[in-house]
N, C-alpha and C positions, 0 to 999 in steps of 0.2 A: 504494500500500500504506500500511496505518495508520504500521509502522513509520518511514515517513521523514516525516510530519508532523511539524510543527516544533509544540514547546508554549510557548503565550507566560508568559511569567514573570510568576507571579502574588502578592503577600503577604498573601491574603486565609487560607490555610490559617496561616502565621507567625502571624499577628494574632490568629488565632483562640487558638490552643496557648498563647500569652500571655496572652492575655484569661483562659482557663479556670484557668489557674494563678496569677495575679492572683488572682481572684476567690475561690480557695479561700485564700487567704491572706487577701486582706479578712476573709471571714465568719472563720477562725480567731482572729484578732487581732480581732474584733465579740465574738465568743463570750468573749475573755479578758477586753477591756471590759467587757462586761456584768458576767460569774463578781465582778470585783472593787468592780463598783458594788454590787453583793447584798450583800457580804463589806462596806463603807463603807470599799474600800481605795482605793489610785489609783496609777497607776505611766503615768511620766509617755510614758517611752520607748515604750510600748505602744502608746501612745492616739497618737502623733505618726507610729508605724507604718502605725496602723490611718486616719488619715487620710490621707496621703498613697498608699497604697494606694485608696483610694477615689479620689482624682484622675486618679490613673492609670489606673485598669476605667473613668472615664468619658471621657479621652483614648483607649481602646484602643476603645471604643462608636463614640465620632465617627470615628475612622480604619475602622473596621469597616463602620459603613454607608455610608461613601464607596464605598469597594471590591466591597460588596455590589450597591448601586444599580447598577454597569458589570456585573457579571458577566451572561454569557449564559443562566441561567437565571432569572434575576433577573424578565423579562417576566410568566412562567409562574407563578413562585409568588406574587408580589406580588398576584395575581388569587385566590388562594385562602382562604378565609373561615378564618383560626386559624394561619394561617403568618407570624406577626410576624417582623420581621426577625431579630431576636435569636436564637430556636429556630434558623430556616433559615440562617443565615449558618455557626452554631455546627457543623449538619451539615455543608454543605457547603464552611463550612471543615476539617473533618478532612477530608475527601475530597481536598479540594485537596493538604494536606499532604501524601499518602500517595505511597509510593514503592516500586515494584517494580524490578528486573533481569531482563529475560532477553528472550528474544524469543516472537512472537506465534506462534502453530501455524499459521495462514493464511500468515502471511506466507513461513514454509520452503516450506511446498505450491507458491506461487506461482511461487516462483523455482526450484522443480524438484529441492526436496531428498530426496534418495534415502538408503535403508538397503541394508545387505547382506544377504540372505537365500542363505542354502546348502543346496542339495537335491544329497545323495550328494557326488559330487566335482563339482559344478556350484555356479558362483558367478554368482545374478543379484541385478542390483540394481532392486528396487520404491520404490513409492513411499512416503515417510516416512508413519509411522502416528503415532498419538497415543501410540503405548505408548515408540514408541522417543524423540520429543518428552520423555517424560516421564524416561529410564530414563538416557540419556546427553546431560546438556545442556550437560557442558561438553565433549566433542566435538566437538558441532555449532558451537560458539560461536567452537571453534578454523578451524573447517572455511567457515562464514559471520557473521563476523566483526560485519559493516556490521548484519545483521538484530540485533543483542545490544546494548538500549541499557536505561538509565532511564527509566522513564517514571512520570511524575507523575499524581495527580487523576484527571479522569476517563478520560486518555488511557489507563491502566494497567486500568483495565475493559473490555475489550473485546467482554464478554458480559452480560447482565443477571444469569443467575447465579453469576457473580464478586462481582457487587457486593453481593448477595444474602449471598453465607457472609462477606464481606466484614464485614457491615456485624451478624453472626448471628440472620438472619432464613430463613439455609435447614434444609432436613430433610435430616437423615442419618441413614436404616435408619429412618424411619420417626419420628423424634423429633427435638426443637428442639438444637440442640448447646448444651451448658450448659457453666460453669466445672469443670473436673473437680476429683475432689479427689486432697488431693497434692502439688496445684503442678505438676500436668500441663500439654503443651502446648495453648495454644487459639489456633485458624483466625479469629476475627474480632477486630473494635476493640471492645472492652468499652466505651469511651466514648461509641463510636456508636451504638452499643445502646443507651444511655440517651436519649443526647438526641435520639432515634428516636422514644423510646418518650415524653419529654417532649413531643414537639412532634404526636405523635399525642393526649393527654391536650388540648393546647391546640387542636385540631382538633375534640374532641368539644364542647369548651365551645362554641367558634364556632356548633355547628348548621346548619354548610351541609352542601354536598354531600358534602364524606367523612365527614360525622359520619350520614348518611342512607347511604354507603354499609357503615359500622362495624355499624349497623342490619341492614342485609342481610345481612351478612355471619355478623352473630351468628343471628340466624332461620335460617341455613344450617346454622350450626353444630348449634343446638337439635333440627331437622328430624332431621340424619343421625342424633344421638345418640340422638332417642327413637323416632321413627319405623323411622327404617330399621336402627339398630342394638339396637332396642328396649331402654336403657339408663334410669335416671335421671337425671335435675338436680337436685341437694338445696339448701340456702342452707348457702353456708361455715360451718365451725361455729369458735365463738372457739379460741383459744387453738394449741400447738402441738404436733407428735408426736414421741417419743422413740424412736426405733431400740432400743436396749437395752432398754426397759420394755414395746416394743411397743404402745404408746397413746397416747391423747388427753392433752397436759397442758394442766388450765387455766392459762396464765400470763399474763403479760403481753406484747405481740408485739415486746416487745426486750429479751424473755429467752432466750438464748443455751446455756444450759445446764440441764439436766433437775435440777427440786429433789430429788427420789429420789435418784437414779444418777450425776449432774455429768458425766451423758454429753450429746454435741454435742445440742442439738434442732433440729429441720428444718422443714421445712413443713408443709402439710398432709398426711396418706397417704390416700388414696381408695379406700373400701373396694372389692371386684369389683360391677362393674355399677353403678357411682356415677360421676357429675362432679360438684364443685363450679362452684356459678356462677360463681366468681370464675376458674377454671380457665379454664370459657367465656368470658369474658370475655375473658381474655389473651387466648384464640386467637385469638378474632374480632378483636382490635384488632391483632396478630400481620399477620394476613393482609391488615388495612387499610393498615397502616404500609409494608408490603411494594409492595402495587398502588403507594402512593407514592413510593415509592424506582424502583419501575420506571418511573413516567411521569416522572420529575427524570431518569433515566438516559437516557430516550429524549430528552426536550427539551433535554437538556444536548448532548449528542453533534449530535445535527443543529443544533445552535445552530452548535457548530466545524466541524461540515460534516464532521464523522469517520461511519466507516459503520456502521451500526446492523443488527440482525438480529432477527428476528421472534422472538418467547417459545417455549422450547422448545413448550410444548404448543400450541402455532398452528402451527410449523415439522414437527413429528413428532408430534403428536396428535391430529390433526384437529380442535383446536379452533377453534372461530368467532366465538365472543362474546366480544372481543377490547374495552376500553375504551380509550378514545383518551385523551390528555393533557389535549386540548383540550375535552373533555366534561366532566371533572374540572376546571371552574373556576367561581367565583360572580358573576364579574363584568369 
């Protein structure tokens, strides 16, 4: 069972959380440099900051790709055309980082964990479902103790779909899960998001094969929208839209507040039966960044010899056309 796998102690996700926190301090302390070179000021403490901060992000670089280079997926992406070490270590260090509590649903089934179900004055007990996995966990935890541990990195994914809302590249009800407003709870690493969405930007420049299949994927997209949903594709139009005034404002794209109304301004709004390109765009590279989180997920896992499960839609959707990890490489 997954649960009793031992995970080796790794500080490549540490290194990383360091490195990124570093780094936003350099550029702040760059940025204040600079603000007082414009101004013909000089302060000296700042500057002695901003240097030794910079020693340090490239002591945390060279510790970084030591760590990197060992890691078991390491094989895998070093082979792919736009995966510099920097981008992929930064994902797969938060991943490493990451840490869940509780135990695996496979693993209760395995060992024969049962619920109570009551029909009239009759008490039987069936086999545990996922609802009651879900509804009483700290019962079971009291009840099978050994299955209820920490688990780290990719050990704590045990599904491709975990990794997926994980990481907020899944759908929910049909739409991308976004920051809510508010200060609402959110299900993914906002940090992973980005440097997802970085290290997919640095995949298109490469020009290999995930940037030919970012290609495919957007012609996918174009196809369903005008062909089969018979929709348009217009070109982004500048500027941004105001909820309260209900329109287009022309502003500048880090203007933050409606000149009218000093209500919030947002993105773009799409009028019925419109996409913007750049909308298309996201998708498609949405859906690319994704395909590569799930071949890291499968190359990772069987790298540790942990057990791997086939793509929901392969497993209960009959699908077939299935890309392999090992096709998805340049060299």
């Amino acid at each position: 069972m997954e649960s009793l796998a031992i995970e080796e102690p790794r500080s490549l996700g540490m290194m990383v959380d360091i490195h990124i926190q570093v780094q936003k301090a350099r550029v702040a302390t760059g940025n204040r440099v600079a603000h007082l070179e414009r101004a013909s000021r000089t302060d000296r403490r700042v500057e002695v900051t901003h240097l030794y901060l910079q020693r340090v992000e490239e002591v945390l670089e060279l510790l970084i790709a030591s760590e990197w280079k060992a890691h078991p997926a390491h094989p895998w992406v070093s082979r792919i055309s736009g995966c510099g070490d920097e981008n992929a270590a930064k994902v797969i260090g938060i991943i490493e980082d990451t840490t869940f509590s509780g135990a695996l649903y496979e693993d209760l089934r395995a060992v024969g964990a049962v619920s109570e179900k009551v029909e009239g004055e009759e008490t039987k007990w069936v086999p545990l479902t996922l609802a009651d996995f879900k509804d009483r966990p700290a019962e079971l935890e009291q009840e099978y103790p050994a299955l209820f541990r920490r688990r780290s990195g990719i050990y704590a994914f045990d599904t491709i779909s975990k990794l997926r809302r994980y990481a907020g590249l899944a759908v929910i009800d049909g739409q991308v899960e976004r920051r809510r407003k508010g200060g609402g709870k959110i299900h993914y690493n906002s940090e992973l998001r980005v440097m997802l969405w970085r290290l997919m930007t640095s995949l298109m420049r490469a020009g290999g094969k995930w940037y030919q299949k970012y290609l495919e994927d957007r012609r996918y997209y174009e196809w369903r929208i005008v062909e089969r949903d018979g929709m348009a594709i217009r070109p982004t139009p500048p500027g941004r839209f105001c909820a309260q005034c209900q329109e287009e404002k022309q502003v500048p794209k880090t203007t933050h507040f409606c000149p009218d109304c000093d209500g919030l301004l947002s993105g773009k709004k799409e009028p019925p039966g419109i996409y913007w390109e750049g909308h298309v765009e996201a998708m498609a590279r949405r859906r690319t960044i994704r395909l590569w989180l799930d071949c890291l997920w499968l190359v990772w896992r069987e790298a540790l010899g942990l057990p791997t499960r086939s793509p929901w839609i392969e497993e209960y959707g009959q699908h077939t056309g299935i890309i392999s990890p090992r096709e998805m490489v340049d060299r």
